[in-house]
C-alpha positions as CSV (number, residue, x, y, z in Angstrom):
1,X,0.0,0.0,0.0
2,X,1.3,3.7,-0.7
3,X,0.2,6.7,-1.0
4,X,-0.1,9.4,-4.1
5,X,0.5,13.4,-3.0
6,X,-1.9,15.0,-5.5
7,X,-0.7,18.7,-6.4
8,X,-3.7,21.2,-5.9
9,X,-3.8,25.0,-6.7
10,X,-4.5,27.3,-4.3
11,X,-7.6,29.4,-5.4
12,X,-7.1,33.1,-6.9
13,X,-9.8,34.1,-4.6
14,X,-9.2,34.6,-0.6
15,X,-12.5,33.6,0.1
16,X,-12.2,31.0,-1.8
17,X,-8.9,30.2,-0.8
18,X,-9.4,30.1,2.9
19,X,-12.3,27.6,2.3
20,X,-10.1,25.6,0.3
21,X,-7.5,25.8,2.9
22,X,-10.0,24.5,5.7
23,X,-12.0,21.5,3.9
24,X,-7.9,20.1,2.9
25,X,-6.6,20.1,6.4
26,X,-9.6,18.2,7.3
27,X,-8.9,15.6,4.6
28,X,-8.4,12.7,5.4
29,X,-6.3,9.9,2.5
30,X,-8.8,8.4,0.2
31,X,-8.6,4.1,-0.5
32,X,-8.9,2.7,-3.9
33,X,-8.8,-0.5,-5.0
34,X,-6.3,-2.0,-7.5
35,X,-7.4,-4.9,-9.7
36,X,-6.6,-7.8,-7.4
37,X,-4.5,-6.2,-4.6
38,X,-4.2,-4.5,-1.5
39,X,-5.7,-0.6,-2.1
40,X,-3.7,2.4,-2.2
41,X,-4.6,5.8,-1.4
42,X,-4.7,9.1,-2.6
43,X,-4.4,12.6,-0.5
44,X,-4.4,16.2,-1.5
45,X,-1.9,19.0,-0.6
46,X,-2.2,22.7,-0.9
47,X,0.8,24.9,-1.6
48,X,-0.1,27.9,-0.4
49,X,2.2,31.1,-0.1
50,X,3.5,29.2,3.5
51,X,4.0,26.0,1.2
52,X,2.7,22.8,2.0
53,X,2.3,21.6,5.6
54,X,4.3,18.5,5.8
55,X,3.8,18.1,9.3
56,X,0.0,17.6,8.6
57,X,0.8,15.5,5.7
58,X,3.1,12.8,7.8
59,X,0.5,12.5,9.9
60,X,-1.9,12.1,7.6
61,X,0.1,9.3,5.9
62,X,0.8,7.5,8.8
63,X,2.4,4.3,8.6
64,X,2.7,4.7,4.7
65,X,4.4,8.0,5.0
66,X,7.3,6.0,3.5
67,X,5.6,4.8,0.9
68,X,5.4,7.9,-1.2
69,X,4.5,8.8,-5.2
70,X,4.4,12.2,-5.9
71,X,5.5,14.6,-9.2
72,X,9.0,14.6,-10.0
73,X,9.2,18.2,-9.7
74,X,7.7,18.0,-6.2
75,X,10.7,17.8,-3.4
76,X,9.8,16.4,-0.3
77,X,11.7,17.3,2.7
78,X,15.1,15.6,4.0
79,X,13.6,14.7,7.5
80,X,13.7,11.0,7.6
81,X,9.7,10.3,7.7
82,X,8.4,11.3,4.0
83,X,10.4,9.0,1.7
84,X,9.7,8.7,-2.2
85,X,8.6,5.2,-3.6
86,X,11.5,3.7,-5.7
87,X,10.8,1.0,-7.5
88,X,13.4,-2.1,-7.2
89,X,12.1,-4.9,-9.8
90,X,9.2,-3.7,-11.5
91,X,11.2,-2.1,-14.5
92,X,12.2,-5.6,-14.8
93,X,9.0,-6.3,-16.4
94,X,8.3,-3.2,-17.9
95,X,11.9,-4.0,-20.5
96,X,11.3,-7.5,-20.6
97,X,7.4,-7.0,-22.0
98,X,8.8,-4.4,-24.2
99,X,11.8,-6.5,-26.0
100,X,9.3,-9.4,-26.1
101,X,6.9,-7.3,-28.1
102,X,9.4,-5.9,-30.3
103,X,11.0,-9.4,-31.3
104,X,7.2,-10.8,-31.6
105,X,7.0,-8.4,-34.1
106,X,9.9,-9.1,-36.3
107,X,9.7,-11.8,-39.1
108,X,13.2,-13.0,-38.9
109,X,13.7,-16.9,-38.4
110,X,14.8,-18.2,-34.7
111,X,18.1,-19.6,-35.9
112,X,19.3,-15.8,-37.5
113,X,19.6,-14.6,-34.3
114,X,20.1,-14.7,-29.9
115,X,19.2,-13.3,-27.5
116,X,20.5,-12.8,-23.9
117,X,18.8,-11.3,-20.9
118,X,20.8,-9.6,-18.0
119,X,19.3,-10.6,-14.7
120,X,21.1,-10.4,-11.6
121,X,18.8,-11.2,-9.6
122,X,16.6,-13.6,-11.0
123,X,13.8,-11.0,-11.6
124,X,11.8,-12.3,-14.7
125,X,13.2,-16.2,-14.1
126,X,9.2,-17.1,-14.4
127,X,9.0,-15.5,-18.0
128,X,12.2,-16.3,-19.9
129,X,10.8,-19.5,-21.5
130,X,8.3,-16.7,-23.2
131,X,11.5,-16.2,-25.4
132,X,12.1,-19.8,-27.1
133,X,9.6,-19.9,-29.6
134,X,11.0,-16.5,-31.0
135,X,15.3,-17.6,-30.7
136,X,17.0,-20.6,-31.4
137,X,19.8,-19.6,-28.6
138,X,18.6,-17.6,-25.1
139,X,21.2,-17.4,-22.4
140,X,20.7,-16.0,-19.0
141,X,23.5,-13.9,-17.4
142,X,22.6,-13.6,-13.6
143,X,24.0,-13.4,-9.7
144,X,21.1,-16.5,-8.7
145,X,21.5,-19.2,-10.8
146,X,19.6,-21.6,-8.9
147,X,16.1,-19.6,-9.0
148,X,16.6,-20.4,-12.6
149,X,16.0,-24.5,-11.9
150,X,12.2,-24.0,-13.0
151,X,12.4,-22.1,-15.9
152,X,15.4,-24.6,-17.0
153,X,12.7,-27.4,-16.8
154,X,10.1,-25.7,-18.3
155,X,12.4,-24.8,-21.3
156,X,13.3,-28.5,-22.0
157,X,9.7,-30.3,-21.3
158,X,7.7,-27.6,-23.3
159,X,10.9,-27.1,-25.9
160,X,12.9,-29.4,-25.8
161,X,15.6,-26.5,-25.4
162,X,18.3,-25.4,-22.8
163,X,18.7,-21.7,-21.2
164,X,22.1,-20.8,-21.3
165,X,23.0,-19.8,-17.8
166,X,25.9,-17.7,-17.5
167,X,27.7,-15.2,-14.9
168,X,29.0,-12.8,-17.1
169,X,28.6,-11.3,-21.0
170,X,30.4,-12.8,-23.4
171,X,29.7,-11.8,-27.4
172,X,28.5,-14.0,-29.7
173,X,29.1,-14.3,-33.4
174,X,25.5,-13.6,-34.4
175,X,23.7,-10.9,-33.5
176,X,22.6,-10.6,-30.2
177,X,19.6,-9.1,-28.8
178,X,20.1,-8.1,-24.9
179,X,17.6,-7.7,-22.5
180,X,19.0,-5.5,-19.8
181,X,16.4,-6.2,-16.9
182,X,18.9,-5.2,-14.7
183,X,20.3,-2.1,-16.3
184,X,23.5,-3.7,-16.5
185,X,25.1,-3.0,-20.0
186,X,28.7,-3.0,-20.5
187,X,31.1,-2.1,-22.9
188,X,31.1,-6.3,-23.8
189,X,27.7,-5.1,-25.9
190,X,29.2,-2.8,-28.2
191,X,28.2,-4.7,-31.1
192,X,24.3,-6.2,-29.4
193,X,21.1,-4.8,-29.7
194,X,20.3,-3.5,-26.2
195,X,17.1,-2.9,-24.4
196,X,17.0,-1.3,-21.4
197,X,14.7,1.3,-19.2
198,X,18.0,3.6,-19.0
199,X,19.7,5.7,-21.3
200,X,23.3,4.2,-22.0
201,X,26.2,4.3,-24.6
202,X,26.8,0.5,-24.9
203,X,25.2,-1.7,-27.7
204,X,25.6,-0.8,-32.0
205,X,21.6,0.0,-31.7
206,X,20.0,1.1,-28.4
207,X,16.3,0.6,-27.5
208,X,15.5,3.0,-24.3
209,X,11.6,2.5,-23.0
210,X,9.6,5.2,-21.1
211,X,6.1,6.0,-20.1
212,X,3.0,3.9,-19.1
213,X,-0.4,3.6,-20.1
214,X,-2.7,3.5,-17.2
215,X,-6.2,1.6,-17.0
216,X,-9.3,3.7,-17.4
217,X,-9.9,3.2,-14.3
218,X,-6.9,5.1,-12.9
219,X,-6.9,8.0,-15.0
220,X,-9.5,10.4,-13.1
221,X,-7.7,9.3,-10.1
222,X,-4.3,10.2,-11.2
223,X,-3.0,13.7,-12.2
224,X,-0.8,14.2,-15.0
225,X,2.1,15.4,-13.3
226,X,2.7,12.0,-11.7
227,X,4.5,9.9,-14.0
228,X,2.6,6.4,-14.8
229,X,5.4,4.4,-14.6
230,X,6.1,5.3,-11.2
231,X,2.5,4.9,-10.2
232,X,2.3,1.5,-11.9
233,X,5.3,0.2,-10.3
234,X,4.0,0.8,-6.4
235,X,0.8,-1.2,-7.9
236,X,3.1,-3.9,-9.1
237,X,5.4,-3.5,-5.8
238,X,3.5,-2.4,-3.0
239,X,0.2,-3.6,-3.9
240,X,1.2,-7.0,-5.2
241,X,-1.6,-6.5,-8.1
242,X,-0.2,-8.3,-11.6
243,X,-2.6,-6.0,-13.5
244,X,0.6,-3.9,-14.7
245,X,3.4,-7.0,-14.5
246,X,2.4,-8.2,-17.8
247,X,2.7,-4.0,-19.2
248,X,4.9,-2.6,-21.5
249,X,6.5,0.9,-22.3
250,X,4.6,3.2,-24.2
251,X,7.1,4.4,-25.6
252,X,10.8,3.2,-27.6
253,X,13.1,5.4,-28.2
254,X,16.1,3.9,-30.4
255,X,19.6,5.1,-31.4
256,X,19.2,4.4,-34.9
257,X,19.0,7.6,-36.9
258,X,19.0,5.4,-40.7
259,X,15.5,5.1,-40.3
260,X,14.3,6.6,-37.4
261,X,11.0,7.1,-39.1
262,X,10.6,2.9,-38.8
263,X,8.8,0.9,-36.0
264,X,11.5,-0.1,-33.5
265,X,10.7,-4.0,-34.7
266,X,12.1,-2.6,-38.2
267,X,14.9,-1.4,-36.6
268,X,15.8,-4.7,-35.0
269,X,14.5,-7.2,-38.0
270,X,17.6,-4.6,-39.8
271,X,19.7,-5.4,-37.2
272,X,19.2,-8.8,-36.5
273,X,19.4,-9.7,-40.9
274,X,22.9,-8.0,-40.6
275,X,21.7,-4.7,-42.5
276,X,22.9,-2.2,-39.6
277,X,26.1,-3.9,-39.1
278,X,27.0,-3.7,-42.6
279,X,25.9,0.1,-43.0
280,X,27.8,0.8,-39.6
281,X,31.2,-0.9,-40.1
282,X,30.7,1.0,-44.3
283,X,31.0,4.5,-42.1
């Protein structure tokens, strides 16, 4: 459970204002439910000309006063109470779903291809197998090996194939499609095709993924200014609702600029048929 600050404008009028002023201190944090798990809750602060009274809004938060989402541009204070919501594995997902999509898309046979998904810790173990019918070769690079057992099963009764698990990046002859789940691209991926929720400099093409779309039913509830994918991870974390595990980004940004004016799946069918390589190592 958590708790979303919602930004409101203080009135032009002083009547108006004052009344404003009164009915929000009385307030109290508003429950919704998510889809299928525990509620969150939503509360609305005033910044007035004496700014907003965080005092009354601890208070108000209670137990889940460290369990924050609130705009970007808002800064709470430093005292040790109000703490921002930062999600840990929920961007996980979010890349994962994306790159899945994006290869789903392509028409380029299995065996052209591999790909390899960065995972330290084991995040997406339950979803990996999701990959075989799409690659002829999927290796693993991740800190927990053993939380991989299942998905190593799964792979070779449903498949008949083996996940490559590995501790480190090592290149591959072919071109290689990395999932970076766990944001960790290195300079080892200088010639892969790299997805990842973070801007980097590693990888010949670069897929970056950003914003969320929420469900209908959230979007009366929550302003503009907060940004969906942090409000979709606390569902996904905090919660423990799947309604956003199986989401994507809304949007791809890529590194290409050859045709830049292509789905990103064009992008990588070029990449993964040997196009970009050729046109890159021509320059």
């Amino acid at each position: 459970m958590f708790v979303v600050l919602r930004y409101v404008e203080p009135e032009k009028k002083r009547l108006a204002r004052n009344r404003q002023k009164k009915l929000l201190e009385r307030s109290a944090p508003a429950a919704y439910p998510t889809l299928n798990g525990l509620p969150f809750y939503t509360l609305d602060v005033l910044n007035d000309k004496g700014g907003i009274n965080w005092d009354s809004v601890c208070k108000k938060c209670g137990r889940y006063a460290s369990r924050i989402v609130a705009p970007r541009c808002l800064c709470l204070p430093d005292s040790g109470i109000l703490k921002r919501f930062l999600p840990s594995f929920s961007a996980a997902h979010f890349i994962f779903n994306t790159a899945l999509e994006t290869i789903k898309a392509m028409t380029v046979p299995p065996d052209r291809f591999s790909v390899t998904v960065t995972d330290r810790t084991a995040a997406v173990s339950s979803k990996i197998c999701s990959l075989l019918p799409y690659s002829s070769v999927v290796r693993v690079i991740t800190a927990n090996p053993e939380r991989y057992s299942s998905a190593c099963a799964e792979a070779f009764d449903r498949f008949g194939a083996s996940l490559i698990i590995r501790s480190s990046y090592e290149p591959l002859r072919k071109p290689d499609v990395v999932i970076c789940c766990d944001g960790c691209a290195t300079s080892a991926m200088s010639s892969a095709a790299v997805f990842s929720a973070k801007h980097g400099s590693f990888g010949a093409l670069r897929f970056c993924g950003s914003g969320m779309e929420l469900s209908e039913r959230y979007r009366e509830i929550i302003p503009p200014d907060i940004e969906a994918v942090d409000f979709c991870s606390a569902v996904t974390e905090l919660c423990g609702s799947s309604e956003y595990r199986n989401s994507s980004f809304s949007e791809i940004e890529t590194s290409c600029r050859e045709c830049a004016h292509l789905s990103p799946d064009k992008c990588l069918e070029c990449y993964c048929c040997g196009a970009y390589l050729e046109r890159a190592l021509r320059k």
